[in-house]
C-alpha positions as CSV (number, residue, x, y, z in Angstrom):
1,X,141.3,83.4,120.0
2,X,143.2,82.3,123.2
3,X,140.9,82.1,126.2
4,X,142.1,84.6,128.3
5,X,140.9,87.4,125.9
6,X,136.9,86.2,126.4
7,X,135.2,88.5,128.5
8,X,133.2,86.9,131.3
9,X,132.6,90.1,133.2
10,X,132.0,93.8,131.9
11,X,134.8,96.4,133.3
12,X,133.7,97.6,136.6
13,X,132.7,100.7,136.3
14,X,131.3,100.0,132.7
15,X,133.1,103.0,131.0
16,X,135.9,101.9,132.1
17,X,136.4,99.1,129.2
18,X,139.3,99.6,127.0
19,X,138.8,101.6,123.3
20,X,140.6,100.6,120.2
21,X,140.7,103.7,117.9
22,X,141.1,102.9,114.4
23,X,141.5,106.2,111.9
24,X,140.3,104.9,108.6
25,X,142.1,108.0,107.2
26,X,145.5,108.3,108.9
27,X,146.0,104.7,109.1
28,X,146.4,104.9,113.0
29,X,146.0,103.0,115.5
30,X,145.5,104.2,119.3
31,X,144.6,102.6,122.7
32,X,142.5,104.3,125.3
33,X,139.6,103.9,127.3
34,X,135.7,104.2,126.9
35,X,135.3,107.1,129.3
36,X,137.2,109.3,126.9
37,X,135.5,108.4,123.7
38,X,134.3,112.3,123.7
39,X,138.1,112.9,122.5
40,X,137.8,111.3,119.3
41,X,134.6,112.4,118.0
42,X,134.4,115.1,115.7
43,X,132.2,118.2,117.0
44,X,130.4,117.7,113.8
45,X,129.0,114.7,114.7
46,X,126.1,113.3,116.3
47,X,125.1,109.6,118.0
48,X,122.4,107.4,117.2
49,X,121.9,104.3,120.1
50,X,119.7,101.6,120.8
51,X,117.3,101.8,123.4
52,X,116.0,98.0,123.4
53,X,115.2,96.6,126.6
54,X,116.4,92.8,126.9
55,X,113.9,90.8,129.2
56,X,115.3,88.2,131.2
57,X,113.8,85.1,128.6
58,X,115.0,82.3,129.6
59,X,112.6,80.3,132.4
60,X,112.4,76.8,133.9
61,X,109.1,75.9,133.7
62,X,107.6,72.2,134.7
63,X,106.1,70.1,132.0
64,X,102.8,68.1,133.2
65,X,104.3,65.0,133.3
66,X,106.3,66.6,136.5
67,X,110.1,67.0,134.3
68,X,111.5,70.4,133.4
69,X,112.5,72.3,130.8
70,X,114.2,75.4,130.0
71,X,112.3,78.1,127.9
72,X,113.8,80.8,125.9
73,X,111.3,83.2,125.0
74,X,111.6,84.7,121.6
75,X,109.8,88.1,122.6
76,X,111.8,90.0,119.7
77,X,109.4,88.8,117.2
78,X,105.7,90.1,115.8
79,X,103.6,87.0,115.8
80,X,99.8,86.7,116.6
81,X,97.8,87.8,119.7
82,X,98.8,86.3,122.6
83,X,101.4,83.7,120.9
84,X,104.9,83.8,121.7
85,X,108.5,82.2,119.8
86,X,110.7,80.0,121.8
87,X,113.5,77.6,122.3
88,X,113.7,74.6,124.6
89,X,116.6,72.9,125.7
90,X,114.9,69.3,126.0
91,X,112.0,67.4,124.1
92,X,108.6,68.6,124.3
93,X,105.5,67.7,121.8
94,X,102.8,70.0,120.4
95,X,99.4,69.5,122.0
96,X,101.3,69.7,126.0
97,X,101.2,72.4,128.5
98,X,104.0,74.0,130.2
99,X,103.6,75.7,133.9
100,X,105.4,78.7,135.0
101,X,105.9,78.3,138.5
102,X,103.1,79.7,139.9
103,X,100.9,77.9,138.0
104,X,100.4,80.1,135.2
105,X,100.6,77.9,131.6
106,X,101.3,78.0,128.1
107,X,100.3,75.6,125.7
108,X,102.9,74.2,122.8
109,X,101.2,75.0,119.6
110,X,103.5,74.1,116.6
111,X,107.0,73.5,116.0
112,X,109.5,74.4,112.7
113,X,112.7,73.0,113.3
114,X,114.4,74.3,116.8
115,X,111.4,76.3,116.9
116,X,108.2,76.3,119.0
117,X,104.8,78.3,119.1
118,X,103.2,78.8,122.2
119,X,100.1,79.9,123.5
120,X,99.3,81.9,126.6
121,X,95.7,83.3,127.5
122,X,97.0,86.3,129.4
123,X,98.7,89.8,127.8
124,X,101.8,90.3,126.7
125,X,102.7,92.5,129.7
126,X,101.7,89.5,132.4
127,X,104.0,87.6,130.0
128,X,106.7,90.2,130.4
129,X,105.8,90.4,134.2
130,X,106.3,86.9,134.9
131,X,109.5,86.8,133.0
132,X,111.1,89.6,134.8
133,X,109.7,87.1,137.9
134,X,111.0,84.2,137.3
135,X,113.7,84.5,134.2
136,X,117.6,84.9,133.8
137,X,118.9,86.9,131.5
138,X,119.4,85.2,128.0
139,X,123.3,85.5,127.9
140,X,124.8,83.6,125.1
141,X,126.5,80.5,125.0
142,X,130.1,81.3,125.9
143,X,129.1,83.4,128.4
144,X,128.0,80.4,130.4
145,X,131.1,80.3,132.9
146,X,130.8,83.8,133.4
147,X,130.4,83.9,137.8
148,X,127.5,87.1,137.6
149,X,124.6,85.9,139.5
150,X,121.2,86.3,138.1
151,X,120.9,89.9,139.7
152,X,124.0,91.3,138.4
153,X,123.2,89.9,135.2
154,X,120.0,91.8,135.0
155,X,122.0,94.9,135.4
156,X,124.7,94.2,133.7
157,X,123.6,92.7,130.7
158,X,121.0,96.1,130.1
159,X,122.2,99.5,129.0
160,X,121.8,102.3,131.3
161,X,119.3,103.5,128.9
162,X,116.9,101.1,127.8
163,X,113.7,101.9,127.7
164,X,110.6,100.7,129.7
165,X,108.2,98.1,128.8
166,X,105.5,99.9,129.4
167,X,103.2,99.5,126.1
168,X,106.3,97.7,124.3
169,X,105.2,95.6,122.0
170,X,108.3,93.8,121.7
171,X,111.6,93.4,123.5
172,X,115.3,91.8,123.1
173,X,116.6,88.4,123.4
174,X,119.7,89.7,123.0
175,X,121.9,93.1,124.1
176,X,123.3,95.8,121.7
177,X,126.4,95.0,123.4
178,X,128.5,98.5,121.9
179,X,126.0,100.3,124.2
180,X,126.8,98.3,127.5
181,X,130.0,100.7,128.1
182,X,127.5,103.9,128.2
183,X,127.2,105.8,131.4
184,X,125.9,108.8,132.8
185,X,129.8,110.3,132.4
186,X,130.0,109.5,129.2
187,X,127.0,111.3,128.3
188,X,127.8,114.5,130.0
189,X,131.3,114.2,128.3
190,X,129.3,114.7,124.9
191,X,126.5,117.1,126.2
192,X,129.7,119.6,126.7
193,X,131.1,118.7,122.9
194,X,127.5,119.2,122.2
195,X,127.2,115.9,120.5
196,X,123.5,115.2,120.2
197,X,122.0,112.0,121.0
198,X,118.8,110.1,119.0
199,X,117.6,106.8,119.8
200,X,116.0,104.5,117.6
201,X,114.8,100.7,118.5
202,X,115.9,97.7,117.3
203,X,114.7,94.2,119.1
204,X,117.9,91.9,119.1
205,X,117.6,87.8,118.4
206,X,119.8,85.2,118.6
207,X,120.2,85.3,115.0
208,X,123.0,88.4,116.0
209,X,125.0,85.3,117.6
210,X,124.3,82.7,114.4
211,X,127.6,81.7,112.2
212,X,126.6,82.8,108.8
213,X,125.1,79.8,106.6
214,X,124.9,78.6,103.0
215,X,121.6,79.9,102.7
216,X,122.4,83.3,104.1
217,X,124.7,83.7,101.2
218,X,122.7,82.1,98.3
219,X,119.8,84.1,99.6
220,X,121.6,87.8,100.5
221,X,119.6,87.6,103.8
222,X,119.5,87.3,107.5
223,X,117.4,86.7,110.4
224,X,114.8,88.9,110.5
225,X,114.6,91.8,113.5
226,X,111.9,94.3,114.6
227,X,112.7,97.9,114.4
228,X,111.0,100.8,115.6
229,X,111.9,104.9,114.5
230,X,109.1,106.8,114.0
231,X,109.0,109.4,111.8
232,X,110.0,112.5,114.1
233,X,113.0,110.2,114.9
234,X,113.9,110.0,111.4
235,X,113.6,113.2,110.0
236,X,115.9,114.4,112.9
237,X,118.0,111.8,111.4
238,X,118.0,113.6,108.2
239,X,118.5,116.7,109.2
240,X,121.5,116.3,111.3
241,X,122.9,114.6,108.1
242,X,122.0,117.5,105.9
243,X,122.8,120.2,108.8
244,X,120.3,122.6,109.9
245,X,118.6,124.3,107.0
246,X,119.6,128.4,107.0
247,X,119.2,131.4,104.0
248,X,122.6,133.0,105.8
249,X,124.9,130.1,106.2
250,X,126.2,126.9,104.1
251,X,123.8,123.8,105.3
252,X,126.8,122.0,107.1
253,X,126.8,117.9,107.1
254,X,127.2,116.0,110.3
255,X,128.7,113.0,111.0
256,X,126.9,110.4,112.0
257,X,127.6,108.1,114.6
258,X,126.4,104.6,114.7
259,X,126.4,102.9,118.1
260,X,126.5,99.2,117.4
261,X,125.9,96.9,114.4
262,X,122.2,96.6,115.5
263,X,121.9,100.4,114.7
264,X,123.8,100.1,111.2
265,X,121.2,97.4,109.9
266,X,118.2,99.9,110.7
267,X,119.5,102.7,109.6
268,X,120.6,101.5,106.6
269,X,117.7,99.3,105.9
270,X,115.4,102.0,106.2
271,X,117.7,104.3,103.8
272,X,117.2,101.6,101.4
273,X,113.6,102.1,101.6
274,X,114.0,105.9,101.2
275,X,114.2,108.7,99.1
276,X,116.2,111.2,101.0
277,X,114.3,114.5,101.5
278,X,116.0,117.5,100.3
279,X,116.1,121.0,100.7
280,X,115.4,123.9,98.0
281,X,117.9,126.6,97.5
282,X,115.2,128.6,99.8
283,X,115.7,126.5,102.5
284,X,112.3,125.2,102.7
285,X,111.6,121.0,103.1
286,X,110.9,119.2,99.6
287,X,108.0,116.7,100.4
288,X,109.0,113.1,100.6
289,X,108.5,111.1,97.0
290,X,108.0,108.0,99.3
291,X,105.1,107.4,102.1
292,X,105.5,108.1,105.2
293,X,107.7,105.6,107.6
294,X,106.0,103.5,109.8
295,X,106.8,103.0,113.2
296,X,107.0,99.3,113.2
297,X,109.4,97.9,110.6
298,X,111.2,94.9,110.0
299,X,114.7,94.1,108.2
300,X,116.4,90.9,106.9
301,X,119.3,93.1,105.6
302,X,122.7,91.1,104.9
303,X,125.5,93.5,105.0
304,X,128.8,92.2,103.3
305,X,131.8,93.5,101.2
306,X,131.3,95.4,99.0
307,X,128.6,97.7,100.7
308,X,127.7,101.0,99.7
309,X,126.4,103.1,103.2
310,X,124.3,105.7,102.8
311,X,123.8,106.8,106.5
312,X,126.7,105.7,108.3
313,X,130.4,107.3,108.7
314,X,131.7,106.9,112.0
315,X,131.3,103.0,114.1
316,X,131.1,102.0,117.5
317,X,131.2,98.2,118.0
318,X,132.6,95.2,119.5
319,X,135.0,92.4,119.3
320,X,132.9,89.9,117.0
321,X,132.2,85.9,117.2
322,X,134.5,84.6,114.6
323,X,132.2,83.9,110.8
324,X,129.3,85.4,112.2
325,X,127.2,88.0,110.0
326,X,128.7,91.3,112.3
327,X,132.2,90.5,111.9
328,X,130.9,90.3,107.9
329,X,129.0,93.8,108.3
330,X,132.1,95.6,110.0
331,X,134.6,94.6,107.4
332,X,131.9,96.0,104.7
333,X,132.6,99.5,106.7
334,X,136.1,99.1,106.7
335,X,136.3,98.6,103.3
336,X,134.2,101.5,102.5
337,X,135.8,103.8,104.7
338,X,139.1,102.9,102.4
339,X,140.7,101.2,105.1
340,X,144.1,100.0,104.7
341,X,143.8,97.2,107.2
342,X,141.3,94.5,107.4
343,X,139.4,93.4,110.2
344,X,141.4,90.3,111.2
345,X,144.5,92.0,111.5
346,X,143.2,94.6,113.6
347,X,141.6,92.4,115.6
348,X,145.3,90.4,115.9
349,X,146.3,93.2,117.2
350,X,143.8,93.7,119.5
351,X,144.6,90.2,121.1
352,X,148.2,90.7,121.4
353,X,147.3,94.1,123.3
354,X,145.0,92.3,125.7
355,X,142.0,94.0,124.7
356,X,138.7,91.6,126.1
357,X,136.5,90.0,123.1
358,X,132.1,89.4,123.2
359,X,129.3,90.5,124.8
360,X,130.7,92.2,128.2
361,X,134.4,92.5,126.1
362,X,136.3,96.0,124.9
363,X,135.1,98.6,122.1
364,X,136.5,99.3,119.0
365,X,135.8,103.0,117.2
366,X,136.4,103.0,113.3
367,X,136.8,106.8,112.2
């Protein structure tokens, strides 16, 4: 991918990014911009986001032997009490303590590879609070020469809706970049089409970045991530697939609109796990043959041609890292949808029309 087409900013205002339309069925191609992707949803549709927070992860912190090291704090993953995930950028040894600036310290407990376990003896939310002190956001690698200061990145690199912390258990590591181009325009734009909006959680690692490995294949799996729908959340899900209920009128299917490959991996996983409910020719709710979904969840779904989805018709997404697992899953849709193009060529195309790649890079909209 030549260099000029790397994103190293977001558009300014955010909406303002560029939209490649694909039409699965027509075979057509159009250009246009994010503030008008109200145009090319169907009013029979409705939008399911992400409402992750990312945390700014990545810290300095001194080592007790007076050198430094940089910390990336895993925080999208459920490990014991008062033990956090990370990544280091230099040696460090189990048994060692490392200070947050203030004085504050966490002590390395194991390691697995890359990987470290540490221990602090304060909550989760002090952790959070001195992270949001003293961390940057956790931008990924080839967003390094981007020229956002750590202030704009804390704004930038967030969606306009994430949620608060408060009580989180969990947060990102990583954004669900197809959200970044939201804004409150947008939204009123599909409050008039009266395109409703439900939002699920799914904590994003740095596996979303990984190239797709040997074992990945042999094994059918990825990195596992943290989701979080109750079941309210769901069963709104279900509806709006099924249409509202009614003795009078034909139950009328919507289409649903996935915001992000973060969304299609927990929607879909949790369909896997899932017996659809039904409705009687009464209209009244069949029970659900499976027990009730829990709040907290967890997926290490792989999705890769040929994939059969059961929740998803309509895609909102990004330019993709080349081999990596999301370029894999949006293909799978293409090739579902009957497309006639693959994803390469389409993203060809989008290169030779200028159209900005990654994390703060254009949007692409597969009807």
């Amino acid at each position: 991918m030549p260099e000029k087409n790397l994103a190293l900013t977001p558009a300014v205002p955010r909406d303002s990014s560029k939209l490649f339309i694909y039409n699965t069925l027509t075979n057509q191609i159009s250009f246009d911009h994010f503030y008008n992707i109200d145009k090319y949803l169907p009013k029979n549709s409705f939008m399911v986001l992400n409402n992750t927070k990312v945390i700014p992860a990545r810290v300095t912190m001194k080592k007790a032997g007076g050198g430094k090291v940089t910390v990336l704090f895993l925080a999208n993953e459920q490990i014991e009490s008062q033990m956090v995930k990370v990544m280091v950028d230099r040696k460090i040894n189990v048994g060692e303590k490392l200070y947050f600036p203030d004085g504050e310290s966490v002590s390395v407990i194991s390691q697995k590879e890359h990987f470290f376990e540490l221990k602090h003896l304060f909550s989760r939310e002090k952790l959070f609070k001195l992270l949001n002190k003293y961390g940057s956001m956790p931008i990924p690698p080839y967003l390094k020469k981007s020229p956002l200061k750590r202030d704009e990145l804390l704004e930038k690199y967030q969606t306009v809706f994430a949620r608060p912390l408060v009580g989180a258990r969990l947060a990102s590591t990583a954004a669900p970049t197809a959200s970044l181009h939201f804004t409150d325009r947008v939204f009123d734009k599909l409050d008039k089409k009266e395109i409703e909006r439900l939002f699920i959680t799914l904590h994003v690692g740095l596996g979303t970045f990984a190239p797709i490995t040997d074992e990945n294949i042999k094994m059918k799996k990825l990195h596992e991530e943290y989701y979080e729908v109750d079941e309210k959340t769901w069963k709104q899900i279900e509806m709006n697939k099924e249409g509202p209920p009614s003795l009078k009128l034909r139950r009328v299917k919507k289409k649903l609109v996935a915001v992000g490959t973060t969304v299609v991996r927990t929607l879909e996983s949790i369909a896997r796990q899932r017996v659809f409910s039904s409705t009687s020719p009464q209209g009244d709710p069949k029970s659900l043959t499976q027990k009730q979904l829990p709040s907290l969840g967890k997926t290490d779904l792989f999705i890769f041609p040929p994939y059969d989805f059961k929740m998803v018709d309509i895609m909102i997404t990004n330019f993709h890292l080349p081999k990596s697992s999301l370029m894999m899953l949006v293909e799978a849709f293409l090739q579902f949808k009957g497309a006639k193009m693959r994803l390469v060529e389409l993203y060809n195309i989008a290169i030779k029309n200028n159209f900005r790649f990654y994390s703060f890079g254009d949007a692409m909209l597969i009807l």
